[in-house]
N, C-alpha and C positions, 0 to 999 in steps of 0.2 A: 487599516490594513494597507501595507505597502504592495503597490500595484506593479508587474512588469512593464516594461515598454513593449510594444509590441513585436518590435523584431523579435526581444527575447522569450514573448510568448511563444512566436512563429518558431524559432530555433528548439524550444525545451519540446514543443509539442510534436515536432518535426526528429529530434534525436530519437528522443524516448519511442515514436511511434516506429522509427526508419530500424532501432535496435532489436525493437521487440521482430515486425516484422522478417528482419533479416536473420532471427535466431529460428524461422520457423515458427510461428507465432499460430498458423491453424487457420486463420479468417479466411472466410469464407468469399470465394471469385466473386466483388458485386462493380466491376469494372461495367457492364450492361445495364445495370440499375442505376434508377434517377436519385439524384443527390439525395443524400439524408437530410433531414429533417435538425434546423438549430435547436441543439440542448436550450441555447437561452428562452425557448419558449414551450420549454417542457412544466410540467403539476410538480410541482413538489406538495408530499406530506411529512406537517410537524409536527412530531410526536409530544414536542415540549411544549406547545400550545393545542394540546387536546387532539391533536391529529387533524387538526385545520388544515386544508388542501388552500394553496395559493400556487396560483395560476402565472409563471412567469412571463414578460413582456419585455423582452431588450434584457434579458438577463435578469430582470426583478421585478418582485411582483408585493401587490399586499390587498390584506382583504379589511372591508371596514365594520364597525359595531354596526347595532341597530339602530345608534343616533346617526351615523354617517363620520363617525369619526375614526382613524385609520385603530386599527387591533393589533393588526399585525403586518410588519414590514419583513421581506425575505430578499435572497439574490445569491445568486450564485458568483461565485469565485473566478476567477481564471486557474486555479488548482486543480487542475483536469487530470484523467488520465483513460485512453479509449484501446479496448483492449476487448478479449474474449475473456473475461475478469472468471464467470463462472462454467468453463468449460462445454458452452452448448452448444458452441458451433456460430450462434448469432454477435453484434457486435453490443459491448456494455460499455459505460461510461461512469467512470466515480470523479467526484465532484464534490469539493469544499462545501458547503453551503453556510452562509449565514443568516439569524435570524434575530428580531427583536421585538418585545411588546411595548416599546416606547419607554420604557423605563430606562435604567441604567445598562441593564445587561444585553449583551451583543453573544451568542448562542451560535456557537460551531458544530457542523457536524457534517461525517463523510457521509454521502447519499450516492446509494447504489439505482441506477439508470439500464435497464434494456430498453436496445434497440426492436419495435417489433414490427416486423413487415406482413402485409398481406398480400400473396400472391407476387406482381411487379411493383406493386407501389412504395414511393419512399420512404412508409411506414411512421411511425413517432415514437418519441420517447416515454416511458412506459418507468415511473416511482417502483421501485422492487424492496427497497428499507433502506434502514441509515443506523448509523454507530454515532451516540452524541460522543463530543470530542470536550463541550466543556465552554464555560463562561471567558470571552477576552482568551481565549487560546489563541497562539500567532503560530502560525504554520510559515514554516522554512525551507522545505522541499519535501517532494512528494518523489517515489520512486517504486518502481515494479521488481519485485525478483521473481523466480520461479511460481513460488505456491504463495506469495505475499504483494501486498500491499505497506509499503513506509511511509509514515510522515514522521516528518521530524520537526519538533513543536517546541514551542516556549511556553511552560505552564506555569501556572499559581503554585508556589510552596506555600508550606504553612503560615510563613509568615507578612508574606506578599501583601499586598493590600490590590485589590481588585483591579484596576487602573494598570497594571506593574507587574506583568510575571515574568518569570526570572530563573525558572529553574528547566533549561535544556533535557528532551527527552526525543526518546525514538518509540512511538506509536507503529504497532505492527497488526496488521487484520488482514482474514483470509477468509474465503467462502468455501462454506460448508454445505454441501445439500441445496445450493442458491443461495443463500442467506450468509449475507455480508456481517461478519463478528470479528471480535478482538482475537488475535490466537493466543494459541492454548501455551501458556507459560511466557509470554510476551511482558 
């Protein structure tokens, strides 16, 4: 997976946040509140490995068998996007993630993040679900519209060989009720 440089993380993260905000975006005054809590050191669960909870550290985490041998490896993306995603008022976070059980396959999927505070405190990141995205999926930009969420991806066609997808799509999901899903006709 190709990485940004950092300015250009600082910059995508900084437009997208400074646009949304500036349209009226709804978040909630937390200028008096202590810093939030780093996503890189938020639980992910995967549903693709049984709903194994891995505990991320510096952005990625893995958990091992009962011989001591790694199971499963995971980490989050720089594919971010921090937003009031499902209407509650509180701040959410959607996030790339990738995961693996050491075999060949490399497992994508967008994971929905609240932010949850108690009282003053800076509260943590809180796993709410995930939309798997697909095997060697290569994401291309991620963008916000109104009622959505886009990615826009490089997927497997039929005749790809796994290593090698190739076929340009636009991935669209939207929350429903809290729960992060594919939209409806997308």
């Amino acid at each position: 997976m190709r990485a940004l440089p950092a300015a250009a993380r600082a910059l995508r993260a900084g437009s997208v946040l400074g646009a949304l905000c500036a349209a009226g975006c709804g978040a909630p005054d937390t200028s008096d509140m202590p810093a939030d809590p780093s996503l890189d050191e938020a639980e992910v669960v995967l549903a693709g490995f049984d709903s194994i909870r891995v505990r991320m550290i510096a952005g990625t985490g893995e958990v091992a068998g009962d011989d001591g041998s790694v199971r499963v490896r995971a980490g989050l993306t720089d594919w971010r996007l921090l937003d009031d995603v499902d209407g509650d008022g509180a701040l959410d976070a959607l996030v790339v993630v990738w995961s693996s059980g050491g075999g060949s396959g490399t497992f994508m999927e967008l994971v929905h993040f609240a932010l949850v505070r108690q009282g003053r405190e800076s509260g943590r990141w809180v796993w709410r679900g995930a939309v798997p995205l697909g095997d060697r999926v290569r994401i291309r930009a991620m963008t916000r519209t109104d009622a959505a969420v886009e990615l826009h991806v490089t997927e497997h066609g039929p005749d790809d060989p796994l290593c090698c997808p190739t076929v340009e799509a636009v991935r669209v999901f939207e929350m429903h009720e809290g729960v992060l899903r594919p939209a409806v006709g997308a």
